[in-house]
TORDOKOL-12378 format. One line per field, with one value per residue (C-alpha): residue in three letters; x, y, z. Coordinates in pm, whole numbers. Each point is the difference from the previous one (the first is absolute). Layout:
<atoms>
r [ALA;...] $
x [X;...] $
y [Y;...] $
z [Z;...] $
</atoms>
This chain:
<atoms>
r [UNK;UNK;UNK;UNK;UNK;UNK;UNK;UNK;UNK;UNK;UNK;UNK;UNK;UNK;UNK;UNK;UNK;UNK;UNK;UNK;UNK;UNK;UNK;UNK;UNK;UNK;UNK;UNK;UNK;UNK;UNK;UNK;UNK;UNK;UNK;UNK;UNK;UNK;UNK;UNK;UNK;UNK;UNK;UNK;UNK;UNK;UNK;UNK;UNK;UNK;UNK;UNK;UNK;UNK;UNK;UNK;UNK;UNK;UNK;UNK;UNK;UNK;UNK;UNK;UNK;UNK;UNK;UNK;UNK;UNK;UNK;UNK;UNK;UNK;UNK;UNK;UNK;UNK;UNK;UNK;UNK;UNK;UNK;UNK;UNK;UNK;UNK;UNK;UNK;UNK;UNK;UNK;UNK;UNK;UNK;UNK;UNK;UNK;UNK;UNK;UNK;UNK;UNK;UNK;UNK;UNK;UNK;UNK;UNK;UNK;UNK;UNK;UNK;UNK;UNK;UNK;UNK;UNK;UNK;UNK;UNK;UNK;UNK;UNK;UNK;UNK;UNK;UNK;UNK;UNK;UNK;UNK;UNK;UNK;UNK;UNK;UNK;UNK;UNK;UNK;UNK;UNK;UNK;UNK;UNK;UNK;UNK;UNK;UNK;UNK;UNK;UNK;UNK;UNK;UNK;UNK;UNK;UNK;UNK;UNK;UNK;UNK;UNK;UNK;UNK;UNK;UNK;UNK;UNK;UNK;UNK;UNK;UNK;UNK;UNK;UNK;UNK;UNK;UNK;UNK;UNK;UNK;UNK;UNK;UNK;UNK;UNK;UNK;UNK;UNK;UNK;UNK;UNK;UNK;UNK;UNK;UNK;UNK;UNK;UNK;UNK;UNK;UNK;UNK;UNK;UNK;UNK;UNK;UNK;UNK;UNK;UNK;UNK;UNK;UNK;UNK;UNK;UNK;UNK;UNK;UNK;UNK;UNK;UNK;UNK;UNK;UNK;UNK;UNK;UNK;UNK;UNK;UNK;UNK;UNK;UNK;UNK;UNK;UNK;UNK;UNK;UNK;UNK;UNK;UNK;UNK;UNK;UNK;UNK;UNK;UNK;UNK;UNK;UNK;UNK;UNK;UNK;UNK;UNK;UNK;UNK;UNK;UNK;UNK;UNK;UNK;UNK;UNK;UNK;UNK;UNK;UNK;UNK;UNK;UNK;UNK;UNK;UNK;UNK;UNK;UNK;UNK;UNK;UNK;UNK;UNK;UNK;UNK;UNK;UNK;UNK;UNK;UNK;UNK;UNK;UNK;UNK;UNK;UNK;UNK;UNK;UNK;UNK;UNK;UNK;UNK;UNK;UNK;UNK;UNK;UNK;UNK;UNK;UNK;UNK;UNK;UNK;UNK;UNK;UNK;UNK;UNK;UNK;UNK;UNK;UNK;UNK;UNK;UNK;UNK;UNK;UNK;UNK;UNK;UNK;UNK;UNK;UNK;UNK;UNK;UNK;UNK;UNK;UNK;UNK;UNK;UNK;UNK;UNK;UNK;UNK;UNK;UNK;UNK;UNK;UNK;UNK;UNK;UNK;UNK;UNK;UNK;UNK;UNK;UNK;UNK;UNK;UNK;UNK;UNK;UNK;UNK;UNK;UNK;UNK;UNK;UNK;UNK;UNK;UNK;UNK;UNK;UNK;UNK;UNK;UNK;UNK;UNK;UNK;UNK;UNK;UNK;UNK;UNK;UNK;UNK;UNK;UNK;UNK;UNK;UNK;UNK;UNK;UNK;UNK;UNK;UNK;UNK;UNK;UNK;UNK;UNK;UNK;UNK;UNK;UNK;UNK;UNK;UNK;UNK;UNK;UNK;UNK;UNK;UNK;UNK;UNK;UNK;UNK;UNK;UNK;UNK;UNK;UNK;UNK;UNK;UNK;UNK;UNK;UNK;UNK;UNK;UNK;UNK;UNK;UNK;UNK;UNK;UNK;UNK;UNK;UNK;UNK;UNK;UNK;UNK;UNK;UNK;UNK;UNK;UNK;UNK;UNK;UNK;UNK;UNK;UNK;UNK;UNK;UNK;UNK;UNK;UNK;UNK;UNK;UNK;UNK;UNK;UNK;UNK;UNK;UNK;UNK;UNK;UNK;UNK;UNK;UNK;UNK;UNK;UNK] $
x [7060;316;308;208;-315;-205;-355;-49;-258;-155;66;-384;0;358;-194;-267;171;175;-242;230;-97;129;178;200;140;49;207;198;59;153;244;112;-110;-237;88;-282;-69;-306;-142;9;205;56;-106;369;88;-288;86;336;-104;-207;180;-211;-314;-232;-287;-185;7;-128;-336;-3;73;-267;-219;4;-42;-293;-136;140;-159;-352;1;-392;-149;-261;72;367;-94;-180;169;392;66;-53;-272;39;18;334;147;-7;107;310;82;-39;294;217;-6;114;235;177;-38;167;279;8;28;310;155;-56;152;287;61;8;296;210;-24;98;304;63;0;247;226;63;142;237;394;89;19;-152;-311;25;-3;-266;-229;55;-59;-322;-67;70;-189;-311;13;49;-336;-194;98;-19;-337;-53;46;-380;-174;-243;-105;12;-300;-152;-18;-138;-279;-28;-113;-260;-168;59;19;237;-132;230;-175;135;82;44;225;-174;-71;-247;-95;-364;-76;-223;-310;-31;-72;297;-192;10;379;134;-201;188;335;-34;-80;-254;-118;-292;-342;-346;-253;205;-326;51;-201;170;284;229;268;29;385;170;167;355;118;-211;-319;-315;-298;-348;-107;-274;-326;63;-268;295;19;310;-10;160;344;18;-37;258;219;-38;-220;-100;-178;232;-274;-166;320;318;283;22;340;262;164;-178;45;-234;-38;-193;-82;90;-36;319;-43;-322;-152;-18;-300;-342;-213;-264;-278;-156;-230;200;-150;140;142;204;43;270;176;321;87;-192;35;-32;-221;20;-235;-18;-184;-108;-67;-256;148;-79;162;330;198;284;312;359;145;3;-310;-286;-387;-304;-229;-336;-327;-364;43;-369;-357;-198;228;137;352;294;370;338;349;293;198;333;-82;249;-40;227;-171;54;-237;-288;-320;92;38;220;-82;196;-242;104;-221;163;50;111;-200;-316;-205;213;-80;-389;18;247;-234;-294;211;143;-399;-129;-202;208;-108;102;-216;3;130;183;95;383;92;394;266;208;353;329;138;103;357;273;-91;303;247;274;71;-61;-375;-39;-332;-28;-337;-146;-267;-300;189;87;-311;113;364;-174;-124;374;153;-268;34;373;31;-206;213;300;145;230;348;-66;-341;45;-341;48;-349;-21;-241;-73;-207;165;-137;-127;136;-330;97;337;-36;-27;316;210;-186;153;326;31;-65;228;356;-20;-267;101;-261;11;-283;79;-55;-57;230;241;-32;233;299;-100;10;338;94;-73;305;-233;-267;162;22;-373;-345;-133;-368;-159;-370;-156;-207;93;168;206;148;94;306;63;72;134;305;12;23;317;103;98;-298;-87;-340;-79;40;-231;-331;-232;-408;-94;-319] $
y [-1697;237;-129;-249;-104;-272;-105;-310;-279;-227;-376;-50;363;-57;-349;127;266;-242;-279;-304;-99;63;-315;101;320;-211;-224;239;213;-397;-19;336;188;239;152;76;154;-113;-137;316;35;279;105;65;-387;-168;221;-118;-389;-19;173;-153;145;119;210;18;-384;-51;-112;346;175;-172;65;334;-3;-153;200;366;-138;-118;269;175;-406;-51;-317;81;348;-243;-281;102;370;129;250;378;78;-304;133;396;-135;-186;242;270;-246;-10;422;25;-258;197;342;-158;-93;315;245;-300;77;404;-54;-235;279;260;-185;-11;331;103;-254;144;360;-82;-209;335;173;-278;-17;-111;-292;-242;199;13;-371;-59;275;-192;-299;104;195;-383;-185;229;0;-364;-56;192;-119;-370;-137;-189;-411;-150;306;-206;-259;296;141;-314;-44;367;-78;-354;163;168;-291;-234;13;-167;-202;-135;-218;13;-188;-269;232;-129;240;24;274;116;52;267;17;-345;-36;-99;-295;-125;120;-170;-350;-13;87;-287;107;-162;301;-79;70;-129;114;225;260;260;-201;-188;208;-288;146;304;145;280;279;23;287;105;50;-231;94;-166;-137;-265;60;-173;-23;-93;268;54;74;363;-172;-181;339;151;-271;23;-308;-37;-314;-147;-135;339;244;66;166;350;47;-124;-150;-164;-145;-280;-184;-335;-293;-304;-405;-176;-315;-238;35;376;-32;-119;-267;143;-116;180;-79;36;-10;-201;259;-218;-400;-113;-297;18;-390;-293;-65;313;314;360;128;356;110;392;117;274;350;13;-319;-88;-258;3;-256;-35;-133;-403;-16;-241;51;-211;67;-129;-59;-94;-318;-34;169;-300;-201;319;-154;164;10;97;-11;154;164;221;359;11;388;254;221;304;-99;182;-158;-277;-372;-268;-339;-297;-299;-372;-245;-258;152;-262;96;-148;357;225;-281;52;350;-76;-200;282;263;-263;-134;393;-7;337;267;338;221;-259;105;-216;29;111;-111;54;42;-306;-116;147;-78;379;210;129;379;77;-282;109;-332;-86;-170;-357;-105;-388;-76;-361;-25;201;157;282;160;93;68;220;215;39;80;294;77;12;202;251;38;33;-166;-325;8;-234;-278;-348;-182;-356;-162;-364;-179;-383;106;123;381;-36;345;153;364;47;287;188;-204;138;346;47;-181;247;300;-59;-33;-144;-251;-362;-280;-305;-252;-363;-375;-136;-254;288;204;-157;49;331;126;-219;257;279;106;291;-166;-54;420;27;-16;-274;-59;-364;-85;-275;-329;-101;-357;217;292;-203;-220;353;143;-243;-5;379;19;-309;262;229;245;116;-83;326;78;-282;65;-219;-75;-311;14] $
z [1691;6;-190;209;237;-187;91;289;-100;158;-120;-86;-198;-155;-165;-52;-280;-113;-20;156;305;362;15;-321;151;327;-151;-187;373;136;-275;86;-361;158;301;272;308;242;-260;-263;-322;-207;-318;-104;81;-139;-322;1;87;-283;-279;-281;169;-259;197;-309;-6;388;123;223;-291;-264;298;52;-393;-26;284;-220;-301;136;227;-105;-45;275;122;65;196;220;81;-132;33;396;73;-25;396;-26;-341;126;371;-127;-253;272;220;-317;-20;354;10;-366;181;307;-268;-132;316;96;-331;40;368;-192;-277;247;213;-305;-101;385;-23;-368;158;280;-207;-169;281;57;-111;-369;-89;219;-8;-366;-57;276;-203;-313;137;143;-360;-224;273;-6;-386;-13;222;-198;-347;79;20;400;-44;40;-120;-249;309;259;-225;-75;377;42;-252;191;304;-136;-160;270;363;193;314;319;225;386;176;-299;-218;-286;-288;-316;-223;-38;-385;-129;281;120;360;224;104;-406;-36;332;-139;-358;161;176;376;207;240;200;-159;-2;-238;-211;-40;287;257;242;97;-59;-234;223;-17;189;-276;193;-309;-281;-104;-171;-143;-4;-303;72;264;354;250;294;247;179;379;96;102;-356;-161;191;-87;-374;-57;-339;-130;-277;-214;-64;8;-278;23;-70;126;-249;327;299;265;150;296;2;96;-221;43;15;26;-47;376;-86;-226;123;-141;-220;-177;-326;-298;-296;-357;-316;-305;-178;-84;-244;-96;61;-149;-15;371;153;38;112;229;47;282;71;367;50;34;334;155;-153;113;200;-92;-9;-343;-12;261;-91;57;37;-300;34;-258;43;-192;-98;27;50;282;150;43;34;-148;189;-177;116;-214;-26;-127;-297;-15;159;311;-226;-300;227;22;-217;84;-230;60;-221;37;-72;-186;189;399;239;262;70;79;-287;-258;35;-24;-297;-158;35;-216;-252;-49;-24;304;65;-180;-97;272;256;343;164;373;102;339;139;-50;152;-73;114;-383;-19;-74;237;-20;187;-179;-240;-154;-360;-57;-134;-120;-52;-155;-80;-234;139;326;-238;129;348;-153;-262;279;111;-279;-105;383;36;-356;161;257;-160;261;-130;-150;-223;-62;-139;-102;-60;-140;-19;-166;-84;-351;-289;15;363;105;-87;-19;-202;-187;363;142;-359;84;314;-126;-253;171;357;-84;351;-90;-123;-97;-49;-135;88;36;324;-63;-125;327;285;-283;-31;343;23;-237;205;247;136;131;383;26;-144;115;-129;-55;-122;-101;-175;135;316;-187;-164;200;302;-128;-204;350;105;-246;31;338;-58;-245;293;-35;350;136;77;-369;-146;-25;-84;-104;-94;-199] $
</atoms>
């Protein structure tokens, strides 16, 4: 940029140099320490808001490391670094864009030295001290190096690794890294756009390109009327970026009735103990029929119980994964489930009559146990023993999002050790300055949400057995929590 005009961000691409999250820089723009406009800040201000920035020390920056240093392996040329058509195409942006700057600053250079001419035809000694002034400033431009320079060319090298996506008429925004498809990119950000098989062939992740360009970079056997190609349809599942900015529109679920019931045959990858009372069953669904959910959804899961009887075994159970882990399925399952139908097919996996390689039928989603996309309040997660599997789902949802001030997990447990997955609860403690966690007694738990003066402005969001959560509502909602902030799913 030319000296005394500094380089706008947007909010997503200013975090995502700096590696804090959007809710960081947020809250720094509503107590006034980085200024804003439309929802842009400079590189200048963010500079000057975080003083003790070390680039060398951000995740951008490691990144872009890592991608310099393993730049010739295979594996990253396919999956980190973008192809050769998006590389030369961005790089090809970046050149106009710096002769653009260039011609401006010929166009700038030439205007002083016509104001520098006619100042010498004027009177002594105003003209004088306006030339010399004009003669210190110029110097004084030149000599001192522009504020931001370092994160104005980590953003430049940014934007050629990764492509920066805006969804209309959402808003939203995600980056695409190296050459994954949109479809893949717009999942782990968090998004839930509308798609079906995710393998070119139902036409159900079609978008319109609104600014931009994408390339193809999977087969798809869809083909798009006349109209849809003169509208810029591309499927999202089989296209990337190949713009370093574009512009999308689609079509996303918002709420639960937005997403159709499905049914799929998923297979077993993975069973592992998680304590002595409950498993984790991870389910894969076929490349070709993914399933649709919103984070904190349950399914029905269902097993051929036995060869010789031909019986069969529901359970319904609360996906504990996020929508963005792809084609994979989380389940937490309780040796001892309450209910009647989720205890036999309990008792099948704890008994090994599930088996790695088994499929096992996927039918839903149902529950409205999902987040405010469009809420600004601070998230409160209140799990009781095993309702940390639909909260789980939140939390890895709502990270993704990056949209929460602040998240408060409260796990209660009546077992010494019953919060089953710790070391993930510290992980995400340790690595969100905006995360807090706290393991707990049941008995321990009213006292601590006593202690909480920020739970009436939150979202709140309870699960556990039915016998539990209900007089835990209850006393919230005496607390002053609004009902329209409590949400609830008794398991």
């Amino acid at each position: 940029m030319l000296a005394g005009m500094s380089q706008w961000l947007t909010l997503s691409r200013a975090a995502h140099l700096l590696g804090v999250s959007r809710m960081a820089l947020q809250k720094r723009i509503r107590e006034g320490e980085l200024p804003s406009f439309d929802g842009m800040v400079t590189v200048d201000d963010v500079q000057r808001t975080w003083p003790e920035l070390d680039l060398e020390e951000s995740g951008s920056f490691e990144q872009t490391r890592a991608i310099r240093e393993d730049a010739f392996a295979r594996r990253l040329r396919e999956r980190v670094l973008p192809t050769q058509e998006a590389l030369a195409q961005r790089l090809f942006a970046q050149g106009q864009e710096l002769a653009e700057l260039q011609r401006t600053l010929t166009r700038y250079h030439q205007l002083f030295e016509s104001l520098r001419g006619r100042l010498d035809t004027l009177p002594a000694p105003t003209a004088a001290d306006l030339a010399r002034q004009l003669d210190e400033g110029l110097a004084q431009a030149l000599s001192v190096p522009a504020p931001g320079g370092d994160m104005a060319a980590l953003d430049a090298m940014l934007r050629v690794m990764s492509a920066h996506v805006t969804v209309k008429p959402s808003g939203r925004e995600f980056f695409v890294e190296g050459s994954e498809t949109l479809l893949k990119a717009a999942l782990r950000a968090g998004l839930a756009p509308n798609y079906g098989c995710g393998n070119g062939v139902c036409g159900l992740c079609k978008a319109r390109v609104v600014a931009g360009e994408t390339r193809d970079v999977a087969p798809s056997d869809y083909r798009f009327s006349e109209a849809e190609k003169a509208q810029h349809h591309v499927l999202m599942c089989s296209c990337t970026a190949l713009s370093s900015d574009l512009v999308l529109e689609v079509l996303e679920a918002g709420a639960p009735e937005d997403i159709p019931e499905q049914r799929i045959v998923a297979k077993v990858r993975r069973i592992d103990a998680l304590n002595a009372d409950v498993m984790r069953l991870h389910l894969q669904t076929p490349r070709s029929n993914r399933l649709r959910f919103l984070a904190g959804q349950r399914v029905t899961l269902g097993i051929r119980a036995g060869v010789r009887d031909g019986s069969d075994v529901h359970g319904e159970f609360p996906v504990a994964s996020c929508p963005c882990d792809d084609r994979n399925l989380i389940f937490h399952v309780s040796r001892t489930d309450p209910r009647a139908a989720s205890a036999d097919f309990s008792a099948c996996l704890f008994d090994g009559r599930i088996r790695l390689a088994d499929d096992v039928s996927v039918w839903g989603p149902w529950g409205t146990f999902v987040l405010e996309n469009t809420s600004p309040r601070p998230l409160v997660f209140i799990a009781v023993e095993q309702g940390f599997a639909p909260i789980n789902s939140l939390i890895e949802h709502a990270i993704a999002v990056d949209a929460a001030e602040s998240i408060t997990l409260y796990w209660a447990s009546a077992q010494p050790g019953g919060q089953y997955l710790p070391n993930q609860c510290r992980a995400w403690a340790a690595a969100l300055d905006e995360f807090s966690y706290l393991p707990l007694a049941v008995d321990e738990l009213a006292a601590a949400l006593d202690a909480n003066p920020a739970l009436a402005a939150s979202d709140v969001y309870l699960a556990g057995a039915a016998s539990q959560v209900d007089a835990l509502a209850a006393a919230l909602l005496a607390a002053g929590v609004p009902p329209r902030q409590l949400h609830v799913e008794p398991l």
